[in-house]
Backbone bond lengths (Angstrom), bond angles and torsions (degrees), N, CA, C in turn:
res aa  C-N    CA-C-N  psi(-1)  N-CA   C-N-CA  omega(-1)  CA-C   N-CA-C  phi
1 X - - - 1.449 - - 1.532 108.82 -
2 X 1.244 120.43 130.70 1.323 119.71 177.22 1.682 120.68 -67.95
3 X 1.164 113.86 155.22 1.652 109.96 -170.04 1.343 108.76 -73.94
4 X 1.741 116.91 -27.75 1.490 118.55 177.59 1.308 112.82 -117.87
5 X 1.663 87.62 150.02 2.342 75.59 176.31 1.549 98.32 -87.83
6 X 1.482 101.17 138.30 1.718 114.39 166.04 1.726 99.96 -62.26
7 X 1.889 65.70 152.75 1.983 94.32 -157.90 1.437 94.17 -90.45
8 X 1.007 121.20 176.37 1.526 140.12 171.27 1.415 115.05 -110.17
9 X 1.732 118.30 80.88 1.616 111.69 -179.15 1.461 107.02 -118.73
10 X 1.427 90.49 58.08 1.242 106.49 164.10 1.936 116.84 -107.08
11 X 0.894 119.96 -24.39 1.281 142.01 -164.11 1.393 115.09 90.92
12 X 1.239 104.43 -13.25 1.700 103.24 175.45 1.866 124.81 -15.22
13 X 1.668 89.13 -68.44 1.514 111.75 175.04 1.969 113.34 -51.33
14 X 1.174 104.53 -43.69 1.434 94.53 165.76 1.544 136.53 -63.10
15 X 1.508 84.35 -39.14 1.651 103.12 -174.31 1.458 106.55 -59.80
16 X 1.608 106.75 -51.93 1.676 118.03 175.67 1.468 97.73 -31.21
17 X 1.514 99.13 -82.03 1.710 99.37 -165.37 1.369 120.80 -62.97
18 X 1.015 136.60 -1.49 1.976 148.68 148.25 1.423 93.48 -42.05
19 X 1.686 128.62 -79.75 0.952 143.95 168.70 1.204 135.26 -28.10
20 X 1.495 111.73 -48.16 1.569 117.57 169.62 1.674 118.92 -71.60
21 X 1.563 101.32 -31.44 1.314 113.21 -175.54 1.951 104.28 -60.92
22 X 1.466 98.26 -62.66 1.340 121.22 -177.65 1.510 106.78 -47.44
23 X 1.361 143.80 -29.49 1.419 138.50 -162.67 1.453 87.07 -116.47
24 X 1.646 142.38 15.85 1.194 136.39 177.16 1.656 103.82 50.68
25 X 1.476 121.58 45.97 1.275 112.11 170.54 1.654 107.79 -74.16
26 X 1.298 107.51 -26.50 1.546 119.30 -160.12 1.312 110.11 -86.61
27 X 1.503 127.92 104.41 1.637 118.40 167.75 1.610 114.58 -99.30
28 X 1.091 89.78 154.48 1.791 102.73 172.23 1.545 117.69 -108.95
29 X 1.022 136.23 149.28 1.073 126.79 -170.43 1.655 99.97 -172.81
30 X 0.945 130.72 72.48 1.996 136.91 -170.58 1.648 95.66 -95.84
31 X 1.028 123.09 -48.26 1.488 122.03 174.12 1.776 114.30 -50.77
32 X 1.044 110.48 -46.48 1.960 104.98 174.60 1.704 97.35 -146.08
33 X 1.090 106.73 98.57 1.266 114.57 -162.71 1.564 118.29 -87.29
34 X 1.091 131.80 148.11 1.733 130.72 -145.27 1.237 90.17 -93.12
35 X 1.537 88.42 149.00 1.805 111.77 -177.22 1.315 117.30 -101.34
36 X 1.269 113.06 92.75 1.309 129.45 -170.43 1.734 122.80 -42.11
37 X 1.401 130.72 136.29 1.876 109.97 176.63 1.936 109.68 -52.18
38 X 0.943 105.23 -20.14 1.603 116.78 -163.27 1.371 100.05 -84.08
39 X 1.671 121.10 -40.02 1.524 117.78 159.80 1.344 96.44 122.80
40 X 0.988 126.68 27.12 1.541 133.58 173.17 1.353 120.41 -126.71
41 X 1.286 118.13 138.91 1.790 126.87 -163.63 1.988 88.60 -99.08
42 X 1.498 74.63 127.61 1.919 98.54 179.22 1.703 78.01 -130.12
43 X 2.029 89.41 136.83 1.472 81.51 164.23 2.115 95.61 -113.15
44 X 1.551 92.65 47.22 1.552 91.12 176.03 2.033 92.48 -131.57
45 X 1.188 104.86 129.27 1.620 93.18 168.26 1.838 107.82 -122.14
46 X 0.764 108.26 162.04 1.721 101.44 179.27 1.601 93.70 -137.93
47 X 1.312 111.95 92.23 1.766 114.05 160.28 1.449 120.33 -55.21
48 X 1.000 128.59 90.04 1.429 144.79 172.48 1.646 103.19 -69.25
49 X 0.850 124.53 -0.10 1.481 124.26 173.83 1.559 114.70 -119.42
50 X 1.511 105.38 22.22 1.492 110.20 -177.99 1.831 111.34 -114.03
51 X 1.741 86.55 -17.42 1.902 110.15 171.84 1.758 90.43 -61.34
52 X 1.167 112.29 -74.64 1.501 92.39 171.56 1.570 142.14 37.82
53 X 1.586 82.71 -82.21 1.831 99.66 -175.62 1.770 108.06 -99.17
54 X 1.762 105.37 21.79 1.307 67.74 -177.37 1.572 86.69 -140.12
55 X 1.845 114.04 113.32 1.320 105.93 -171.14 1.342 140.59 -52.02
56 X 1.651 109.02 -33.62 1.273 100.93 -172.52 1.587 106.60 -97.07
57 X 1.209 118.14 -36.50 1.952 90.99 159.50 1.279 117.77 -53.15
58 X 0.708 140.85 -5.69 1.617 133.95 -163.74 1.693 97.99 -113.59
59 X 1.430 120.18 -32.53 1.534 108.84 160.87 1.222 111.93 -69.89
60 X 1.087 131.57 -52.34 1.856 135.45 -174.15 1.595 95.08 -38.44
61 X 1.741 112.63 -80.09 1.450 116.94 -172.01 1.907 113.39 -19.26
62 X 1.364 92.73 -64.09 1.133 98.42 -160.60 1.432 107.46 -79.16
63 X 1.635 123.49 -27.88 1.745 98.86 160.16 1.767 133.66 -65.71
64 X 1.793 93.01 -13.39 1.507 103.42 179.66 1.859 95.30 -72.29
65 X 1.470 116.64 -53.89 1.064 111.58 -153.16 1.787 104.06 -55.02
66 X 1.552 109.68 -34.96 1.775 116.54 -167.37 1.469 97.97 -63.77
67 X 1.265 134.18 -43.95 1.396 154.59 174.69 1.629 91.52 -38.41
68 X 1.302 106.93 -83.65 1.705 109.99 -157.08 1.959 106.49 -62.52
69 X 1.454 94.11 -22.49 1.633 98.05 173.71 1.545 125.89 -55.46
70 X 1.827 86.48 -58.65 1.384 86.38 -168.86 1.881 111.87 -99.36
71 X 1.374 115.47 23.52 1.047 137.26 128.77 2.120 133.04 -36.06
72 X 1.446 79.39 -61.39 1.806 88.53 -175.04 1.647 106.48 -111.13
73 X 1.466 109.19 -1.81 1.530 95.74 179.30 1.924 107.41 -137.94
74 X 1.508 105.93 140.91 1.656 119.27 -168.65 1.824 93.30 -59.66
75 X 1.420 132.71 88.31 1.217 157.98 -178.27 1.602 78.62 -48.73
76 X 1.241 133.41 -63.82 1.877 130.38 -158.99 1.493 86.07 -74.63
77 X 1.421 144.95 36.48 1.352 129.88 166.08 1.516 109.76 -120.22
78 X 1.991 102.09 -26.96 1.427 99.50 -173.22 1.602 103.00 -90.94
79 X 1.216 109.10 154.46 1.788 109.65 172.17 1.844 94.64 -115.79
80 X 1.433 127.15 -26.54 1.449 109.99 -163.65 1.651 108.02 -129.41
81 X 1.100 142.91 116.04 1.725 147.21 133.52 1.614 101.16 -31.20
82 X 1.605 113.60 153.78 1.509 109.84 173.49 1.360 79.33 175.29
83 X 1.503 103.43 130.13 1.814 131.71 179.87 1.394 90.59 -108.42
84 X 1.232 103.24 150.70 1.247 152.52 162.28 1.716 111.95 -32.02
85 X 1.470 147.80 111.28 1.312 124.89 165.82 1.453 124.02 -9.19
86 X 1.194 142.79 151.38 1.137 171.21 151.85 1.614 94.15 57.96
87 X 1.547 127.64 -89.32 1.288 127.42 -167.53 1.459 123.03 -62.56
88 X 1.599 114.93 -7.36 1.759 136.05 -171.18 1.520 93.04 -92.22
89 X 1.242 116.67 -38.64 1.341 111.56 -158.51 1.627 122.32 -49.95
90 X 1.455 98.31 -64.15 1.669 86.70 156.04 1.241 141.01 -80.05
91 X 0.751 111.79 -0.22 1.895 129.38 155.00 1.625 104.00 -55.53
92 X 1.165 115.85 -72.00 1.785 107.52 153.42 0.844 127.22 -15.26
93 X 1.140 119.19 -88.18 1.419 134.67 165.46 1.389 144.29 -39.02
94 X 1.513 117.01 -30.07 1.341 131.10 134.31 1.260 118.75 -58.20
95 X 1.585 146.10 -45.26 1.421 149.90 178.36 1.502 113.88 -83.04
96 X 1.429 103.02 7.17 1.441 111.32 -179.54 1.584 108.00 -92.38
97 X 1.347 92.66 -29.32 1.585 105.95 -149.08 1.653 86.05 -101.01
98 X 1.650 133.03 -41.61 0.901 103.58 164.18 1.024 159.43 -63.97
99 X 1.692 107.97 -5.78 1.722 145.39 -170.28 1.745 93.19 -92.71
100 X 1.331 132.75 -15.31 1.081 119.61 -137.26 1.993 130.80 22.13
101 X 1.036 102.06 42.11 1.139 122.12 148.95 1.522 147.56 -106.31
């Protein structure tokens, strides 16, 4: 395992959050701050299930994400994509389809 996680100097990471900002995925909330499933108050939430409805951020994400994937990982090693319960699920399934896997 490497001692640092590789950076993203691609702009990827910016572009993402351009994107999230722009489709209002991103709320703020510091005054009563959201109660996380994990059990922790963020007064930042990022609805990842709001990319959803909006096609062309939601294609970008997921060609950036196949990009940075099959970038750092032997693509002829993985056979399966698999999201997360409920909001991962099509996130899978979109990164499945772009991997053709």
């Amino acid at each position: 395992m490497p001692d640092t996680i590789p950076t993203d100097d691609s702009g990827r990471g910016r572009e993402t959050a351009r994107l999230l900002l722009d489709i209002k995925a991103v709320n703020f909330r510091p005054e009563e701050p959201y109660k996380l499933t994990a059990g922790w108050a963020s007064p930042v939430y990022i609805d990842c299930r709001w990319v959803i409805s909006f096609l062309d951020a939601r294609r970008r994400i997921i060609e950036m994400s196949a990009e940075m994937l099959s970038e750092r990982v032997d693509m002829s090693k993985l056979d399966y994509v698999a999201g997360g319960e409920t909001a991962g699920i099509p996130y899978g399934a979109w990164l499945s389809e772009a991997l053709s896997k």
